[in-house]
C-alpha positions as CSV (number, residue, x, y, z in Angstrom):
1,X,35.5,-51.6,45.8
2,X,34.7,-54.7,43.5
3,X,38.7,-54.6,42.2
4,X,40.1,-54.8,45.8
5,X,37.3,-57.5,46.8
6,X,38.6,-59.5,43.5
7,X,42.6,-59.0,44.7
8,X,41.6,-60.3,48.3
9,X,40.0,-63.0,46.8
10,X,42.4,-64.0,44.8
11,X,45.3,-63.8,47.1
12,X,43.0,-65.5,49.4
13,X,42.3,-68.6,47.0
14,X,46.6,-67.8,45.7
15,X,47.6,-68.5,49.4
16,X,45.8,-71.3,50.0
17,X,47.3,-73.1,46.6
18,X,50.7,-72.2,47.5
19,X,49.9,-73.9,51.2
20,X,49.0,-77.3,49.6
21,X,51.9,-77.2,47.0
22,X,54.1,-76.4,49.8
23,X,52.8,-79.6,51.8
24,X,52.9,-81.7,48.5
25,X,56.6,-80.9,48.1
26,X,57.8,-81.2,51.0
27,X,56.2,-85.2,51.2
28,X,58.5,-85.6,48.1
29,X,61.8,-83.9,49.7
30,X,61.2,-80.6,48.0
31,X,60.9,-76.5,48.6
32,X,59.2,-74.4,46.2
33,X,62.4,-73.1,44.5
34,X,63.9,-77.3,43.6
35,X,60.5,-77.6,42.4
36,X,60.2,-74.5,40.1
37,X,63.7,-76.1,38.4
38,X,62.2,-79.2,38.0
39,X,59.3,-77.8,35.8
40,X,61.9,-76.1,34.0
41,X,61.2,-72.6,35.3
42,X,63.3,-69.9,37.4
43,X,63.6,-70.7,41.2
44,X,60.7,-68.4,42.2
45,X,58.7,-68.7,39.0
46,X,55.9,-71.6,41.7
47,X,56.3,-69.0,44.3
48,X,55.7,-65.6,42.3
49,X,52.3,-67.6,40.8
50,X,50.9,-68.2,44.1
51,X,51.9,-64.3,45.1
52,X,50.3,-62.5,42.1
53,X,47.0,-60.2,43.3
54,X,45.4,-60.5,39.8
55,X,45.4,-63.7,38.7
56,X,44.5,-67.5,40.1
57,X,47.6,-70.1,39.8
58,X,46.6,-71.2,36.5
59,X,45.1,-75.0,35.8
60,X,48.1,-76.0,33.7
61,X,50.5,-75.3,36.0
62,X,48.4,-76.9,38.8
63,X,48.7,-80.2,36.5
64,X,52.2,-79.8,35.8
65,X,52.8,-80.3,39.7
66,X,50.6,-82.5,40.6
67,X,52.3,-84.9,37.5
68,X,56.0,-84.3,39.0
69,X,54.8,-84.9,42.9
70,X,52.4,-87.5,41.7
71,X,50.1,-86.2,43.9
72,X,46.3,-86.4,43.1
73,X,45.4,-82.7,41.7
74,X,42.7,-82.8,44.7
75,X,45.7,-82.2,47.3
76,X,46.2,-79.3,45.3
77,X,42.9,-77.7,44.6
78,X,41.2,-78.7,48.3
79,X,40.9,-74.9,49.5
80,X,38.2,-73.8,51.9
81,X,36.4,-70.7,50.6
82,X,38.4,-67.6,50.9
83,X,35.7,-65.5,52.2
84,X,36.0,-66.8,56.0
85,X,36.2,-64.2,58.0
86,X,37.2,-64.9,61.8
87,X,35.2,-62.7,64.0
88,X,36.3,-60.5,66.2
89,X,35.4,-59.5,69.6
């Protein structure tokens, strides 16, 4: 029970990142797959970090786009906590 609670939160915190990358690149005139290239990675190497169920988008790579958007790292890392639940009726 603990290991699935982990990959929900995870994914949770994984999808929210990949959200405010998206909305960084985009202000610059990027997707996810220029923006991979431009690190010097594979086109989906930005989008297969924010999909993993095991790990958090590492901090380095967080930096690393926030430097080529020059975006503050805040944009970034401003997540609400993944354990909101909407109720249901």
């Amino acid at each position: 029970m603990e290991k699935i609670l982990n990959e929900i939160y995870i994914k949770r915190v994984n999808n929210q990142y990949k959200s405010n990358i998206i909305k960084s690149a985009r202000k610059s005139g990027l997707d996810l797959q220029k923006l991979s290239l431009k690190l010097g990675k594979k086109e989906n190497f930005v989008s297969n970090a924010c999909n993993k169920k095991t790990t958090i988008v590492s901090n380095n790579l967080l930096h690393s786009i926030a430097y080529l958007l020059n975006c503050d790292l805040n944009e970034l890392t401003n997540i609400k906590s993944p354990w909101r639940f909407k109720e249901t009726n």
